[in-house]
N, C-alpha and C positions, 0 to 999 in steps of 0.2 A: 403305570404311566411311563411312556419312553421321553426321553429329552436328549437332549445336547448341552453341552454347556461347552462354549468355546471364552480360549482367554488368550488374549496376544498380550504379551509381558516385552516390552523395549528396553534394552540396556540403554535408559536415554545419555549416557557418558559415551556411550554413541555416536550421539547425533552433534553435529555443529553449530552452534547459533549463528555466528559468520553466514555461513551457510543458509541458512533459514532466512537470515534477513537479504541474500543478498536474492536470493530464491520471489521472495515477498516481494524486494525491489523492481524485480525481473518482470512479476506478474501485476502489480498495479503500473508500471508500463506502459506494457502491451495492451492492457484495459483501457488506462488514459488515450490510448492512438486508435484502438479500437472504437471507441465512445465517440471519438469527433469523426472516423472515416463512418461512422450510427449515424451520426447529425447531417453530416455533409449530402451521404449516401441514402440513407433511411437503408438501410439493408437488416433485415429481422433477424437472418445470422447471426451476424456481427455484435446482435445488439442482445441475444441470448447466449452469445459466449462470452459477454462480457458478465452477466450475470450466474454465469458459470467461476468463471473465475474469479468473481468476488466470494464467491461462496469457499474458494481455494485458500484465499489470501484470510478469511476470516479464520479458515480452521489453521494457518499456519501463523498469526497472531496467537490465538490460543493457545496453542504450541508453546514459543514463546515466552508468552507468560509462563505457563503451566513447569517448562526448564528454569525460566529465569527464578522462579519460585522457588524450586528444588536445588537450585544452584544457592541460593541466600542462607536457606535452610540448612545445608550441608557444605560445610566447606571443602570436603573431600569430592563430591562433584563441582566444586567450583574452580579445584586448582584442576578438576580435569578438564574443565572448558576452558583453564587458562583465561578466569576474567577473577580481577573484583568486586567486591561486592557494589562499588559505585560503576561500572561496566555491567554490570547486568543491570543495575537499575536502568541504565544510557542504554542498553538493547529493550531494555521494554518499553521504552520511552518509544527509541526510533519506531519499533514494529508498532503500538500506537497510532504514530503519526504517518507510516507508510499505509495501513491499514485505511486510516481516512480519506488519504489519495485515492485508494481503491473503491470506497464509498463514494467518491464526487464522483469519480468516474462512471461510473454504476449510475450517480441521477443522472447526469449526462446523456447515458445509452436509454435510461427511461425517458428521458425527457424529449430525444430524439426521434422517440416511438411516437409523442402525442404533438409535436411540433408539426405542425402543416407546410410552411414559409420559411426559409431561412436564408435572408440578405444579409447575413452578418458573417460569410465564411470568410474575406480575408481576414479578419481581426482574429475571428479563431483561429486561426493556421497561425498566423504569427504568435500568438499567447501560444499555441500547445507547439513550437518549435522552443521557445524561450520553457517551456515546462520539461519536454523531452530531454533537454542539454540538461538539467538540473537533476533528473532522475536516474541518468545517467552518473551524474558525479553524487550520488545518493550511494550509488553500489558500490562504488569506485570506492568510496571514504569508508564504507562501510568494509567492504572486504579485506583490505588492506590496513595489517598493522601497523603499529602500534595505534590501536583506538581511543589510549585514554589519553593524549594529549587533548587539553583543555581548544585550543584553536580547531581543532580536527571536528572536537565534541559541539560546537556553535557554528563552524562550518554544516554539517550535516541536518541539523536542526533549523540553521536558514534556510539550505536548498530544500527541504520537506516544506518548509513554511511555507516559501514562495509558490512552491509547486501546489500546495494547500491553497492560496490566495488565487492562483492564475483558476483553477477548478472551479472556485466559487465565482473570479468573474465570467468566466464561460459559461456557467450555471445561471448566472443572472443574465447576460445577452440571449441567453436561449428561451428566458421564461417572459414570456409576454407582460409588457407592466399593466397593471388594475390600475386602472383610475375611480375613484371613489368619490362621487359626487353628493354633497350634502344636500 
């Protein structure tokens, strides 16, 4: 019997989380502006690379975790990442909550597919300008040291929030209300 056995082995001391998250940041983005130019547009492109790219954002959360894990575990990779153990916990958090940005955006560009009518784009345009500025200063706080100051660490975690909040109210101007009549 013939086979193959392939093995990719990653020195993940390697890789960056910085990096990762700000990669992560970069890509639930461009998802989120993608997803409303889906709505706006109805463009089927747009609204399959959005779903490409969630598929990106999910294996680079995994990631993530998967370091942040190996980093808790080993403190010899953790002074190689140059975090502590409460900083990797803060990177699995943030990628988390970036991760979720990714997913609204994702129903967004679904939602965009099966929506027929849409009288609500200047409200969206303004919510995902007020999102945009916030995922922006998502990368920004994320990239740039020193991470574990405490004001840095709830800074970062509001602008996901909000950006989190503004997804779900686009989410819900976009989904038709049910009336239910007894």
């Amino acid at each position: 019997r013939d086979s193959i056995t392939a093995e990719f082995v990653t020195d993940i001391t390697l890789l960056n989380p910085n990096k990762i998250l700000g990669r992560m940041s970069l890509l639930a983005k461009t998802m989120f502006l993608d997803s409303l130019n889906s709505l706006i547009k109805r463009d089927i492109d747009t609204i399959e690379n959005v779903i490409k790219l969630d598929d990106e954002v999910d294996r680079l959360y995994f990631l993530i975790v998967r370091l942040m894990r190996s980093a808790i575990q080993s403190p010899e990779i953790m002074r190689k990442f140059n975090l502590s153990a409460i900083e990797c916990l803060d990177h699995r958090l943030y990628a988390s909550l970036i991760e979720s940005i990714g997913d609204y955006a994702y129903i967004i560009a679904y939602k965009a597919y099966k929506v027929k009518d849409i009288t609500l784009k200047e409200n969206i345009l303004t919510v995902s300008e007020n999102v945009e500025k916030k995922v922006d200063s998502i990368r920004t706080l994320i990239i740039n040291k020193p991470i574990n100051k405490v004001s840095k660490i709830f800074s970062i975690i509001s602008a996901i929030n909000f950006a989190r909040k503004a997804l779900v109210d686009i989410t819900d101007l976009t989904t038709p209300s049910i009336k239910i009549i007894a």
